[in-house]
Backbone atoms as SQL, in Angstrom:
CREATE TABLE atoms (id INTEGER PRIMARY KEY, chain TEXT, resi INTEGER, resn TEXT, atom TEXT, x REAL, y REAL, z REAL);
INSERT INTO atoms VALUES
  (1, 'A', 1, 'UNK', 'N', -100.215, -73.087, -58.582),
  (2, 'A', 1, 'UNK', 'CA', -99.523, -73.014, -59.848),
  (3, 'A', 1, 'UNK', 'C', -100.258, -72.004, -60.734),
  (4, 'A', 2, 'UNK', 'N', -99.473, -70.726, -61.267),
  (5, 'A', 2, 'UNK', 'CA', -100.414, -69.713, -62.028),
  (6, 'A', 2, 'UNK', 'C', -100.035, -70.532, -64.109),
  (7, 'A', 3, 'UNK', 'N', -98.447, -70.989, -64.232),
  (8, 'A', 3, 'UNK', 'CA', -98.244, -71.248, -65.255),
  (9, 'A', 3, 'UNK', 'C', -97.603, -72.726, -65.175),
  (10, 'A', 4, 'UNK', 'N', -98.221, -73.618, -66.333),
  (11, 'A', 4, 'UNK', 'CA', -96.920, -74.243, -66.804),
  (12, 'A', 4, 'UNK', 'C', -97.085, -74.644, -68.251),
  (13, 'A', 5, 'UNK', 'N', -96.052, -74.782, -69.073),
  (14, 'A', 5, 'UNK', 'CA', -96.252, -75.082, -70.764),
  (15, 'A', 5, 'UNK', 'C', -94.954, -74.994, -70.669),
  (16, 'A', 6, 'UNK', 'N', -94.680, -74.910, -72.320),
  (17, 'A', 6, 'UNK', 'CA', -93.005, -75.148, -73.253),
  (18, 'A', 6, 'UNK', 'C', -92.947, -73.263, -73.058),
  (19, 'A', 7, 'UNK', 'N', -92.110, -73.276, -72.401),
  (20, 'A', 7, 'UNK', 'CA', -91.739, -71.769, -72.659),
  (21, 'A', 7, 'UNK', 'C', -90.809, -71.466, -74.157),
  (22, 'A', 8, 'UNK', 'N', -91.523, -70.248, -74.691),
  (23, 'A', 8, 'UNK', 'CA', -91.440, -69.949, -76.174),
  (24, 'A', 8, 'UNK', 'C', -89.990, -69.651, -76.150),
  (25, 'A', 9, 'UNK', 'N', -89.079, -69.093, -75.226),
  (26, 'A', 9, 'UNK', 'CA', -87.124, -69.061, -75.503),
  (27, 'A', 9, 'UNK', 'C', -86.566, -69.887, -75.178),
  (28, 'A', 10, 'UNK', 'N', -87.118, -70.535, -73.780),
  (29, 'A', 10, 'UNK', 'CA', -85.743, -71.791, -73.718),
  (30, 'A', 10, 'UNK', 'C', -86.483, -72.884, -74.352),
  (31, 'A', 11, 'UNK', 'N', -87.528, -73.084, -75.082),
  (32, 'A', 11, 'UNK', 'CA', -87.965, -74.216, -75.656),
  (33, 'A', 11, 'UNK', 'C', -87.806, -75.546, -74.955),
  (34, 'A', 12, 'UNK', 'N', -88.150, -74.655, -73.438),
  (35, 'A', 12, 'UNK', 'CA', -88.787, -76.079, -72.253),
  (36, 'A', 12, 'UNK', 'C', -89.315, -76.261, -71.668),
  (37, 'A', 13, 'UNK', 'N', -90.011, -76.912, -70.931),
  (38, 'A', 13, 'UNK', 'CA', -91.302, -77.035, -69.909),
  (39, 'A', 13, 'UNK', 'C', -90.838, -76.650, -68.656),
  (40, 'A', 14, 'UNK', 'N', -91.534, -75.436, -68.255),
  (41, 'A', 14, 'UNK', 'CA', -91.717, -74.323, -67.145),
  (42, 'A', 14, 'UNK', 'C', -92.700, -74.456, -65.986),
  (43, 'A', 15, 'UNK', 'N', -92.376, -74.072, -65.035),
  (44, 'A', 15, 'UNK', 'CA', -93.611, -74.452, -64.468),
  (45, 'A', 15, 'UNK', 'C', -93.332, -73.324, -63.243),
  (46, 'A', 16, 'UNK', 'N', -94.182, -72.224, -63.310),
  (47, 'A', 16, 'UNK', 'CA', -94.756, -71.097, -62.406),
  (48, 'A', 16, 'UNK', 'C', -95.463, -70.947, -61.138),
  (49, 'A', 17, 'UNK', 'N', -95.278, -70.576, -60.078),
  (50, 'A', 17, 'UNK', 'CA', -96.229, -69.792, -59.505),
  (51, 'A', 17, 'UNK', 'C', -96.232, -68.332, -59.403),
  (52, 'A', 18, 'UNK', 'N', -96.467, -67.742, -58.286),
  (53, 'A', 18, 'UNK', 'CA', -96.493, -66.639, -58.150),
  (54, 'A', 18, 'UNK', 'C', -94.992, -65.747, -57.919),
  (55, 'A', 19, 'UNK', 'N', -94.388, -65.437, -58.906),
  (56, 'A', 19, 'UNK', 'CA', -92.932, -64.954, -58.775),
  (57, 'A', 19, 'UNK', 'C', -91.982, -65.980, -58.882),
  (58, 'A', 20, 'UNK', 'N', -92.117, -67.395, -58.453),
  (59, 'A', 20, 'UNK', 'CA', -90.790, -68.537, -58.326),
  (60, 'A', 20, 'UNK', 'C', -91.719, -69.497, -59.118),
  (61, 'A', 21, 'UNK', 'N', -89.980, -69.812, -59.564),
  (62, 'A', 21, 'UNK', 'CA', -90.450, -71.332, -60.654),
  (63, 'A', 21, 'UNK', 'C', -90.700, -72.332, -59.609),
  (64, 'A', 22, 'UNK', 'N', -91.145, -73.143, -59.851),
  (65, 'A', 22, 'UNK', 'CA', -91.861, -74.120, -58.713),
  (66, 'A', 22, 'UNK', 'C', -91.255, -76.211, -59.533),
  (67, 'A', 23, 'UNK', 'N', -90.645, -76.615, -58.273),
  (68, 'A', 23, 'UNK', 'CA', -90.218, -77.851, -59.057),
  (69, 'A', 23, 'UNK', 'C', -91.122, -78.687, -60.230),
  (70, 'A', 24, 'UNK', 'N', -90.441, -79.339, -61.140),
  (71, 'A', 24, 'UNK', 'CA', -91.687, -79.710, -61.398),
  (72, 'A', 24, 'UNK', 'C', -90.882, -81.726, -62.179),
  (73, 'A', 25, 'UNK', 'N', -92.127, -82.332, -62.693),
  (74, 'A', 25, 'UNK', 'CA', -91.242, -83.546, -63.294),
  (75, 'A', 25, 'UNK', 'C', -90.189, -83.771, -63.950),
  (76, 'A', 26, 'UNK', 'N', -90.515, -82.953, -65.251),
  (77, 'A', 26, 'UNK', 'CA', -89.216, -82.512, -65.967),
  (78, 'A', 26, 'UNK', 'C', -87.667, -82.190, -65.259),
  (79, 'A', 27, 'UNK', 'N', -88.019, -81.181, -64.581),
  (80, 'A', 27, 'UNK', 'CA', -86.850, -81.051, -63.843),
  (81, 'A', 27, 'UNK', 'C', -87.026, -80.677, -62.262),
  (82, 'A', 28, 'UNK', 'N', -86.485, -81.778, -61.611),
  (83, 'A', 28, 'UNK', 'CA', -87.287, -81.973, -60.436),
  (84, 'A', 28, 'UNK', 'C', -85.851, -81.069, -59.389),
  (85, 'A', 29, 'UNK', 'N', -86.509, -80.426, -58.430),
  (86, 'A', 29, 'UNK', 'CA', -85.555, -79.965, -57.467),
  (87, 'A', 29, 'UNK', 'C', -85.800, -80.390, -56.143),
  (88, 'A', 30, 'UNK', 'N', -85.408, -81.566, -56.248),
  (89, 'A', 30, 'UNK', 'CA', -85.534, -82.266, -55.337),
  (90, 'A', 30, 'UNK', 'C', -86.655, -82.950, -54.560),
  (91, 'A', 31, 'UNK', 'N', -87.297, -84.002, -53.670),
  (92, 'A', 31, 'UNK', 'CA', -88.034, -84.564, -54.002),
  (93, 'A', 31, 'UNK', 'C', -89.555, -84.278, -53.566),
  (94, 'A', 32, 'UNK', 'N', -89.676, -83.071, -52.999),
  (95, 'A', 32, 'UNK', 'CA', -90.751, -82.647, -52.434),
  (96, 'A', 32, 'UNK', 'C', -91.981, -81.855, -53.163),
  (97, 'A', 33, 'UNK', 'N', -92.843, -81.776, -53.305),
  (98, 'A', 33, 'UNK', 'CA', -93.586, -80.816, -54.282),
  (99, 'A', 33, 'UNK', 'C', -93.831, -79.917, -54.330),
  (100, 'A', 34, 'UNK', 'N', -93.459, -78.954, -52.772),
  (101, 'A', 34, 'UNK', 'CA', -93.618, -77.335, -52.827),
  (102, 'A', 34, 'UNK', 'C', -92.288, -76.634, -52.582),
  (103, 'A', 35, 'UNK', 'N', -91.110, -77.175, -53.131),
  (104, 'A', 35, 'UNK', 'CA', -89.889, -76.604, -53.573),
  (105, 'A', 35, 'UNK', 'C', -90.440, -74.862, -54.640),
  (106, 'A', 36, 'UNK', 'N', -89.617, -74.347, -54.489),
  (107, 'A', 36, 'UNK', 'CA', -89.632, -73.390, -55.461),
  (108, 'A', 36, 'UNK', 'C', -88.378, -72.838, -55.650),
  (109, 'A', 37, 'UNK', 'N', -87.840, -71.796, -56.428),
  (110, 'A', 37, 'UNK', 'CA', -86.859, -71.084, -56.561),
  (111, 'A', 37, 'UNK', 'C', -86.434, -70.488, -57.919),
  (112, 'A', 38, 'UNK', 'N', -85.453, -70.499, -58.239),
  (113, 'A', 38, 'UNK', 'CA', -84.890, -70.049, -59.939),
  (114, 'A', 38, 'UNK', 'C', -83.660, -70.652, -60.020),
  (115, 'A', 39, 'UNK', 'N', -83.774, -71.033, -61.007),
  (116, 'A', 39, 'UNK', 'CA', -82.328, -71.045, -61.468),
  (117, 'A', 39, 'UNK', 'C', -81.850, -70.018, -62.481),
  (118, 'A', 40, 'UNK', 'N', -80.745, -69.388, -62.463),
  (119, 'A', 40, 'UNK', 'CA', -80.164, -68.761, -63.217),
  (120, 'A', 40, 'UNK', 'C', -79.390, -69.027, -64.470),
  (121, 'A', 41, 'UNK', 'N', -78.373, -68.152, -65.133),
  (122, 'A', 41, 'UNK', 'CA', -78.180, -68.671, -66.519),
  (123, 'A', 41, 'UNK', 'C', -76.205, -69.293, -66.207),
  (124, 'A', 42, 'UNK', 'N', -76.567, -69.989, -66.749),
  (125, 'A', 42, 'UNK', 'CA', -74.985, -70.754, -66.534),
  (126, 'A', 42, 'UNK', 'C', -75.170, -71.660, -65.359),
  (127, 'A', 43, 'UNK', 'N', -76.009, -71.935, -64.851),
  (128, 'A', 43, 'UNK', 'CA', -76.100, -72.930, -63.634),
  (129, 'A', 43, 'UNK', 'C', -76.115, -72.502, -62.553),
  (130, 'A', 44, 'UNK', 'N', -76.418, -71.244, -61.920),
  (131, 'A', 44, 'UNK', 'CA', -76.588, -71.045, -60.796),
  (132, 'A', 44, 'UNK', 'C', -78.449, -71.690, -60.192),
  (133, 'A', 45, 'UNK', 'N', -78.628, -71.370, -58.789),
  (134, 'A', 45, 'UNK', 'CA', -79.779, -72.163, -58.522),
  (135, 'A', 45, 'UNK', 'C', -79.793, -71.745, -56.865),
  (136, 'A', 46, 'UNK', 'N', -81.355, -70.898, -56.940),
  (137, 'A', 46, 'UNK', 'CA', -81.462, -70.863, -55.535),
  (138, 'A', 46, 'UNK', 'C', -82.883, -71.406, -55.172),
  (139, 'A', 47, 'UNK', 'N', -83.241, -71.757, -54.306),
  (140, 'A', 47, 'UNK', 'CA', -84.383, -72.504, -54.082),
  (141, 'A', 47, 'UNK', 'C', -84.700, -73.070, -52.361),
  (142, 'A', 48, 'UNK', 'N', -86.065, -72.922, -51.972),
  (143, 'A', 48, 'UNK', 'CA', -86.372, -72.986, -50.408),
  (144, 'A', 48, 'UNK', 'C', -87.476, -74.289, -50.809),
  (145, 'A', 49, 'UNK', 'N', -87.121, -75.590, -49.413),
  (146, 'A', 49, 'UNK', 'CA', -88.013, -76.562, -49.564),
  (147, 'A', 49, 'UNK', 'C', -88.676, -76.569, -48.568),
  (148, 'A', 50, 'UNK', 'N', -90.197, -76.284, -47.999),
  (149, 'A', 50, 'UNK', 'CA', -90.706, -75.594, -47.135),
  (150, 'A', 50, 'UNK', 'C', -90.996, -76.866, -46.172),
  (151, 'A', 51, 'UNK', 'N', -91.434, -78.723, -47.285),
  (152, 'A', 51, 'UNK', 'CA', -91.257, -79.216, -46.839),
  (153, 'A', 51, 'UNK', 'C', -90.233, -80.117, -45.532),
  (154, 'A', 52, 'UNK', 'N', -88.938, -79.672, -46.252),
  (155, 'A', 52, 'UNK', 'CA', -87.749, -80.289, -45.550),
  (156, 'A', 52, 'UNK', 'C', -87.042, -79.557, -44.728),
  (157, 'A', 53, 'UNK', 'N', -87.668, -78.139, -44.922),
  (158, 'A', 53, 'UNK', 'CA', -87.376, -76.672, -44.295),
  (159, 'A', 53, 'UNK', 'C', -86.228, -76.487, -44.143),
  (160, 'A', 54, 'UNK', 'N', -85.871, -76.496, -45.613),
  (161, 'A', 54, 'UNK', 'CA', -83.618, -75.970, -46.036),
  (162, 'A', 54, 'UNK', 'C', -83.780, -74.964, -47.353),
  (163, 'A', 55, 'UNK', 'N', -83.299, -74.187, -46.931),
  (164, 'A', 55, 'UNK', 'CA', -82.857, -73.560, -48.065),
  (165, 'A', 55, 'UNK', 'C', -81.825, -74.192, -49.056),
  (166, 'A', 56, 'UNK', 'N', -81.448, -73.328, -50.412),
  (167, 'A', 56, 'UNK', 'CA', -80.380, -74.178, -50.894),
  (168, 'A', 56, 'UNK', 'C', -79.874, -73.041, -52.109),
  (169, 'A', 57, 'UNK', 'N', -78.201, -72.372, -52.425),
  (170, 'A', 57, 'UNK', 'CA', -78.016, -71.684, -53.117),
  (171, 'A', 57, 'UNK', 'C', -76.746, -72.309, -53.830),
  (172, 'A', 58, 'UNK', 'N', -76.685, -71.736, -55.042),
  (173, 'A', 58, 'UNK', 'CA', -75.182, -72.651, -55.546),
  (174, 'A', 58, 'UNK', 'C', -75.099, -71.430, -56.756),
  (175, 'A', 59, 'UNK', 'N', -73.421, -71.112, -56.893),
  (176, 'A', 59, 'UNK', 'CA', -73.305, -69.793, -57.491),
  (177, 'A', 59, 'UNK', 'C', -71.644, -70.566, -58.378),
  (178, 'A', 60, 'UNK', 'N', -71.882, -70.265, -59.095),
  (179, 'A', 60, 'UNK', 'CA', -70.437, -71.661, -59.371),
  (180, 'A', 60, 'UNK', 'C', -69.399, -70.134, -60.314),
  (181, 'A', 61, 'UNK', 'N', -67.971, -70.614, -60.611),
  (182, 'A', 61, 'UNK', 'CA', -66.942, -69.964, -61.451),
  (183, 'A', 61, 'UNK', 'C', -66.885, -69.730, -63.056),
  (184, 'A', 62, 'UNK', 'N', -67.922, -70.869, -63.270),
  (185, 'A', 62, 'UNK', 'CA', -67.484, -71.173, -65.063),
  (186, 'A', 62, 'UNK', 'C', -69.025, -71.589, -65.498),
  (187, 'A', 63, 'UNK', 'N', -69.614, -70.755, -66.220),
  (188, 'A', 63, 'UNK', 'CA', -71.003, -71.162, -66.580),
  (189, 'A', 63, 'UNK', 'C', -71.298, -72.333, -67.483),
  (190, 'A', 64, 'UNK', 'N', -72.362, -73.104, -67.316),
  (191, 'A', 64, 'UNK', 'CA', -72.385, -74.353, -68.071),
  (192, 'A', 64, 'UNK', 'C', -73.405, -74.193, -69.069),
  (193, 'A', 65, 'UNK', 'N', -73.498, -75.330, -69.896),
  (194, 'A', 65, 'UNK', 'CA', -74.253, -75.471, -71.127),
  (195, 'A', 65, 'UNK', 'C', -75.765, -75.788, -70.793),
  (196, 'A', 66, 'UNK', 'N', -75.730, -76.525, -69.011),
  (197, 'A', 66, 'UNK', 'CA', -77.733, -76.779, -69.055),
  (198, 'A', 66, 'UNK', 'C', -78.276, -75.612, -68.663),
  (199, 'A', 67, 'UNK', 'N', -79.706, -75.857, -69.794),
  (200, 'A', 67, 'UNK', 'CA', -80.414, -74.580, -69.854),
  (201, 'A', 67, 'UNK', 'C', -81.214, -74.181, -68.724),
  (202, 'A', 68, 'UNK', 'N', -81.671, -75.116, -67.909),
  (203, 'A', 68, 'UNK', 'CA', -82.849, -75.174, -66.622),
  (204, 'A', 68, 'UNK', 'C', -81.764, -75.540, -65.635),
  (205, 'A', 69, 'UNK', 'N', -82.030, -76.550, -64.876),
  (206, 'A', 69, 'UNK', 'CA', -80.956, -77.198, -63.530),
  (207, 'A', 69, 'UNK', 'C', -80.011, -77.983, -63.836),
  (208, 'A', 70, 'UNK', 'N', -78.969, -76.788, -63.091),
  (209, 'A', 70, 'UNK', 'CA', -77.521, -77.569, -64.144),
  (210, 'A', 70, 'UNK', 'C', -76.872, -79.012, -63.244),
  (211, 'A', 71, 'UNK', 'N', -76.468, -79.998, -63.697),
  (212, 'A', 71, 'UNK', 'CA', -76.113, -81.369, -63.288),
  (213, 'A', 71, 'UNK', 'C', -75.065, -81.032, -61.972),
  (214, 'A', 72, 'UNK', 'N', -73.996, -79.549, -62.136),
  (215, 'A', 72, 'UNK', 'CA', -73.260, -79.513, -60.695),
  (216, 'A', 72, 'UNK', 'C', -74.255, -79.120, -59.513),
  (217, 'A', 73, 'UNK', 'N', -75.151, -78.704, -60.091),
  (218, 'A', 73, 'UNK', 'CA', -76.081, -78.226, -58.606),
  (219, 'A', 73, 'UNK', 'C', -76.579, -78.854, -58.196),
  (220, 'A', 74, 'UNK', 'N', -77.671, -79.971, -59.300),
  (221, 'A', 74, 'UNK', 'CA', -78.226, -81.260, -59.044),
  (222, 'A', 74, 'UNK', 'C', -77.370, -82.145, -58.371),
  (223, 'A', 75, 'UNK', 'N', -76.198, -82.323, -58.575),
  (224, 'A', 75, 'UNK', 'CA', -75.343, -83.344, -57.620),
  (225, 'A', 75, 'UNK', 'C', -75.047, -82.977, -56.486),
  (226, 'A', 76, 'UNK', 'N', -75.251, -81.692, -56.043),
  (227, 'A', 76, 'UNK', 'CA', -75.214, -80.529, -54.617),
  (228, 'A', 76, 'UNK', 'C', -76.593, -80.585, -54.107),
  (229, 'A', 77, 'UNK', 'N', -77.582, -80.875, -54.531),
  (230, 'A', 77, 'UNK', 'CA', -78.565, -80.670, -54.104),
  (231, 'A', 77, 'UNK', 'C', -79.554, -81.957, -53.708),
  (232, 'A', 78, 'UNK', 'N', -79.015, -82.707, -54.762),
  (233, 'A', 78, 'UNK', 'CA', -79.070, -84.301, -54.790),
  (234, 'A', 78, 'UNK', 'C', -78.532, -85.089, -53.262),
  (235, 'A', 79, 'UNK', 'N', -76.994, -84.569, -53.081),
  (236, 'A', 79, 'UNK', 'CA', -76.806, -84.789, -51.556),
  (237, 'A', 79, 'UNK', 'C', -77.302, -84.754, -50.502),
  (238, 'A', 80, 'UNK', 'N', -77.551, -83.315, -50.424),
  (239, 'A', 80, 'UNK', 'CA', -78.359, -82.736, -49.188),
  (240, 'A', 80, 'UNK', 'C', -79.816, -83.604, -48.997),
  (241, 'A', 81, 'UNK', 'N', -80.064, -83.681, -50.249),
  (242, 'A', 81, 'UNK', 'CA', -81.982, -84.556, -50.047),
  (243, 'A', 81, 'UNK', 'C', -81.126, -85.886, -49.029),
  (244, 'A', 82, 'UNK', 'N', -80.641, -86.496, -49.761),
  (245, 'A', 82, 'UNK', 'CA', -79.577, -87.785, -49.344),
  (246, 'A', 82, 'UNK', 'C', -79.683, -87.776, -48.030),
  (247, 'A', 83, 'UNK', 'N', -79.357, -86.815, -47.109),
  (248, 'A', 83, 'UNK', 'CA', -78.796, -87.204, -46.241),
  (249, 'A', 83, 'UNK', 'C', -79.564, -86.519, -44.728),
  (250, 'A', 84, 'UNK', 'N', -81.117, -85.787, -44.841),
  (251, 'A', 84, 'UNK', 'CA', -81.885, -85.282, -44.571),
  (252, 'A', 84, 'UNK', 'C', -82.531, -86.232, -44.203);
């Protein structure tokens, strides 16, 4: 982990490594601890779990209001842990 704090624009807790945001409590991507990836603005979300060894991308039509991991991806991504 190189960063984590309240990031000063989206006024939320971030959490860094080297190039990829890295899961973290706040907003968890799923349930493993060396997840990483980005999410993008309007809810997109790509991210590799090295543990569970899946990738995972979600690119949606209509951008949403969450600022970090948006709830349609979380329920897409939420599955897949599910059923792994």
């Amino acid at each position: 982990m190189q960063y984590h704090c309240i990031d000063a624009v989206l006024g939320a807790v971030t959490r860094w490594g080297l190039g990829f945001a890295l899961t973290q409590p706040e907003t968890p991507i799923g349930p493993n601890p060396h997840t990483f990836g980005h999410p993008g603005a309007g809810g997109s979300i790509g991210f590799a779990d090295p543990d569970a060894r899946v990738g995972f991308g979600y690119t949606m039509n209509q951008m949403g209001a969450d600022s970090l991991i948006d709830r349609r991806a979380a329920t897409l991504f939420n599955a897949l842990f599910a059923v792994l």
